[in-house]
PyMOL commands that place a pseudoatom at each C-alpha (Angstrom):
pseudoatom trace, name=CA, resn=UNK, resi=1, chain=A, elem=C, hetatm=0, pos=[-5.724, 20.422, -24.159]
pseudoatom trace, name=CA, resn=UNK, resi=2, chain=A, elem=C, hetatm=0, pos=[-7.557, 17.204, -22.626]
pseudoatom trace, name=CA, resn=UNK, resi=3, chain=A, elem=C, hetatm=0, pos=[-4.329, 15.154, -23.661]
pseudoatom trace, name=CA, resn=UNK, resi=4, chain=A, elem=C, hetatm=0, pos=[-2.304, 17.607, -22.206]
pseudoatom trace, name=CA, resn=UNK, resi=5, chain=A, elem=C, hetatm=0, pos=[-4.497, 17.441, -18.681]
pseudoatom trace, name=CA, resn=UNK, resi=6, chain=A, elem=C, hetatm=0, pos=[-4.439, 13.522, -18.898]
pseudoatom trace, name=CA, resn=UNK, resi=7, chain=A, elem=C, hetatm=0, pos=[-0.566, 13.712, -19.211]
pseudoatom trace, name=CA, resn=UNK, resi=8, chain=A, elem=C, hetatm=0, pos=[-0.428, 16.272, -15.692]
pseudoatom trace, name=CA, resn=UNK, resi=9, chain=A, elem=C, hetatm=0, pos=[-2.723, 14.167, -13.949]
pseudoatom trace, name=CA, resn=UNK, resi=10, chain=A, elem=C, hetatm=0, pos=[-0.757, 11.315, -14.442]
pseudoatom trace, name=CA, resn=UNK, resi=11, chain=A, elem=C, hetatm=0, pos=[2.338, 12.898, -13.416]
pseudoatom trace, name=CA, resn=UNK, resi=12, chain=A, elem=C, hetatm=0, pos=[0.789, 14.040, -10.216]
pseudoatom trace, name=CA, resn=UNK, resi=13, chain=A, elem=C, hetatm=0, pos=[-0.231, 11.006, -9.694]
pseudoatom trace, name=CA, resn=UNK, resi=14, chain=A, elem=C, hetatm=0, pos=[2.909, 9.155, -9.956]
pseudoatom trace, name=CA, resn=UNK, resi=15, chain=A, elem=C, hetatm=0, pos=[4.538, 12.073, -7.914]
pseudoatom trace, name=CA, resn=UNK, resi=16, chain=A, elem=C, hetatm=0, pos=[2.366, 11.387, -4.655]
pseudoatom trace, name=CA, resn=UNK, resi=17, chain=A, elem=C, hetatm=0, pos=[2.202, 7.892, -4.739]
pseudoatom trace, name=CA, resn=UNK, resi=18, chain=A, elem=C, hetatm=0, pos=[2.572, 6.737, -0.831]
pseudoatom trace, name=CA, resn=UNK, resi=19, chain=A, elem=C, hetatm=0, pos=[3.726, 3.112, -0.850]
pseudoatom trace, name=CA, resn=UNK, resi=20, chain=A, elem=C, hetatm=0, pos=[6.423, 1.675, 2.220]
pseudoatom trace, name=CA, resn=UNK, resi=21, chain=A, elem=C, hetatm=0, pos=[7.907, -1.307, 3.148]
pseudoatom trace, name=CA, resn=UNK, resi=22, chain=A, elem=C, hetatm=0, pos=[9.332, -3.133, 6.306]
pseudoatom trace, name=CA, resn=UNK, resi=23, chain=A, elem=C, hetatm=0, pos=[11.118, -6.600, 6.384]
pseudoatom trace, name=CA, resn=UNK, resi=24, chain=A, elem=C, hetatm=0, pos=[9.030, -9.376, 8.945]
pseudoatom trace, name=CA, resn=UNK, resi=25, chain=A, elem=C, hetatm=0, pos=[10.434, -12.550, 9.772]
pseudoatom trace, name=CA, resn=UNK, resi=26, chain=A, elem=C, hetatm=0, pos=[10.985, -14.653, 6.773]
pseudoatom trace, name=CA, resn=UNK, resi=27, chain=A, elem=C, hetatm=0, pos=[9.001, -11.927, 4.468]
pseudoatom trace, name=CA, resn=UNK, resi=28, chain=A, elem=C, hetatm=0, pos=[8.229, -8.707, 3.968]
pseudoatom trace, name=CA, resn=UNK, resi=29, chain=A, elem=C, hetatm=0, pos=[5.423, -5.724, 4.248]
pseudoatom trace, name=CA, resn=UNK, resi=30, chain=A, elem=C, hetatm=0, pos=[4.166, -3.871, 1.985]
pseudoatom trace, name=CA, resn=UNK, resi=31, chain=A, elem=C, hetatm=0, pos=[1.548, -0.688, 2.551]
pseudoatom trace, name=CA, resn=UNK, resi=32, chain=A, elem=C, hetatm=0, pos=[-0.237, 2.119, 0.658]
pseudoatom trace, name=CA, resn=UNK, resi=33, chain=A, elem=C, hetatm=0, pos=[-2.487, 4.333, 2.085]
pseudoatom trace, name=CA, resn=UNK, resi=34, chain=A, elem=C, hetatm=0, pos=[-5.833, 1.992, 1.391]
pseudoatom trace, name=CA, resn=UNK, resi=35, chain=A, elem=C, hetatm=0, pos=[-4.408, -1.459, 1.503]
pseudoatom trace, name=CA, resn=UNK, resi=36, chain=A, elem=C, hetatm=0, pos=[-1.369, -3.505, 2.534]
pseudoatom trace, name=CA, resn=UNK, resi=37, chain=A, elem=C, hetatm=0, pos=[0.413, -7.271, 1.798]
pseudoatom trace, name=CA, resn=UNK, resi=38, chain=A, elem=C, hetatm=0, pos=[2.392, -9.428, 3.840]
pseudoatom trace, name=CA, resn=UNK, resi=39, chain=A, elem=C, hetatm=0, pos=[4.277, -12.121, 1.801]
pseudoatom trace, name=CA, resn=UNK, resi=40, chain=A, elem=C, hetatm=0, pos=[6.261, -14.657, 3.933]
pseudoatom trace, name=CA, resn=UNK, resi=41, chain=A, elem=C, hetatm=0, pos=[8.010, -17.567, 3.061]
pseudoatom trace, name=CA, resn=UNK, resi=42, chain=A, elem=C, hetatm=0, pos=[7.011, -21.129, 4.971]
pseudoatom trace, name=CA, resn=UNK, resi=43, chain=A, elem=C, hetatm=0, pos=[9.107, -23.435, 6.311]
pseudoatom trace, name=CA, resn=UNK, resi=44, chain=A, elem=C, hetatm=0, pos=[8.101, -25.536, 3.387]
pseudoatom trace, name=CA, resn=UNK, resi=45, chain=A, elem=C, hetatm=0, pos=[9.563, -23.090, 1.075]
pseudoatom trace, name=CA, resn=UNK, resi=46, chain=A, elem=C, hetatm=0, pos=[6.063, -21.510, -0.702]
pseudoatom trace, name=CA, resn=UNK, resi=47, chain=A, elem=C, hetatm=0, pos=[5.405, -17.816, 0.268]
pseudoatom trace, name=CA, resn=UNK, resi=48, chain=A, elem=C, hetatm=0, pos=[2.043, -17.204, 1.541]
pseudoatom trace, name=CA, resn=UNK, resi=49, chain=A, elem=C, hetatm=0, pos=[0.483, -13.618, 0.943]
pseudoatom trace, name=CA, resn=UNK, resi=50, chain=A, elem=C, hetatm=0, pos=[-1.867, -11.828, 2.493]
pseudoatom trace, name=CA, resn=UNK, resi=51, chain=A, elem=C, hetatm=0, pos=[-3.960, -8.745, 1.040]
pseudoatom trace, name=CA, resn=UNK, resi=52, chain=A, elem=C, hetatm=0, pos=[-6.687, -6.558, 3.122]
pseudoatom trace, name=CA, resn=UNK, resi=53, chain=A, elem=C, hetatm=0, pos=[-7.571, -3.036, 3.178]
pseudoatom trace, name=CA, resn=UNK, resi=54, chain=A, elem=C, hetatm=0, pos=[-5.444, -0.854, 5.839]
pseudoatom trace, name=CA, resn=UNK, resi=55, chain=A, elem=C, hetatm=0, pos=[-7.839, 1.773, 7.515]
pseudoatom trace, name=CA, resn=UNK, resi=56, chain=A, elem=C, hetatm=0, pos=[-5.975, 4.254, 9.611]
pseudoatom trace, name=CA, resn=UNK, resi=57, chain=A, elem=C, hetatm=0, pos=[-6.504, 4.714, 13.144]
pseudoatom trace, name=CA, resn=UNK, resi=58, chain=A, elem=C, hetatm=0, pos=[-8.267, 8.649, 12.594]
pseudoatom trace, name=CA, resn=UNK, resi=59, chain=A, elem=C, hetatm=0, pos=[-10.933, 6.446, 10.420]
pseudoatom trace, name=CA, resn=UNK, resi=60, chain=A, elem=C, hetatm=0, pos=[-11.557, 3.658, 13.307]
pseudoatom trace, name=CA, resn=UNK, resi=61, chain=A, elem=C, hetatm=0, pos=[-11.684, 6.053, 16.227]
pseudoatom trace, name=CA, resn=UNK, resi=62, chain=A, elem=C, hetatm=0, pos=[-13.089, 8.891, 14.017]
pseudoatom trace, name=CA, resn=UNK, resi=63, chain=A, elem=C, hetatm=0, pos=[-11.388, 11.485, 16.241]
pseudoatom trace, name=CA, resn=UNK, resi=64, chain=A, elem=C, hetatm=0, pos=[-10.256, 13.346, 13.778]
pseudoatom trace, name=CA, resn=UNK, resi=65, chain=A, elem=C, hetatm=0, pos=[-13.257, 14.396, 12.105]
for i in range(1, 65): cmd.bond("trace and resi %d" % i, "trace and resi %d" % (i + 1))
show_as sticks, trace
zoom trace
């Protein structure tokens, strides 16, 4: 039974997984609901990332609480 829960679980999980994308100049954006990346390529050809958490606008203005 617990493997069997484990198994559903994961399956849910993999179901509602909420991950986009949008090309930037030279690059390319990547978000989930807690975080996002940026990589982008330089003009000396090495790609430079960036990582930080993404906070939606309901949790900085709080409005919709």
């Amino acid at each position: 039974m617990k493997n069997t829960l484990k198994r559903i679980a994961l399956i849910l999980a993999k179901q509602y997984t909420s991950i986009g994308g949008q090309a930037v100049i030279e690059g390319v954006m990547m978000r989930s609901p807690n975080a996002f990346v940026v990589a982008v390529r330089k003009p000396d050809g090495t790609i430079r990332l960036r990582r930080d958490q993404w906070y939606g606008l309901s949790k900085k203005l709080n409005f919709m609480k």
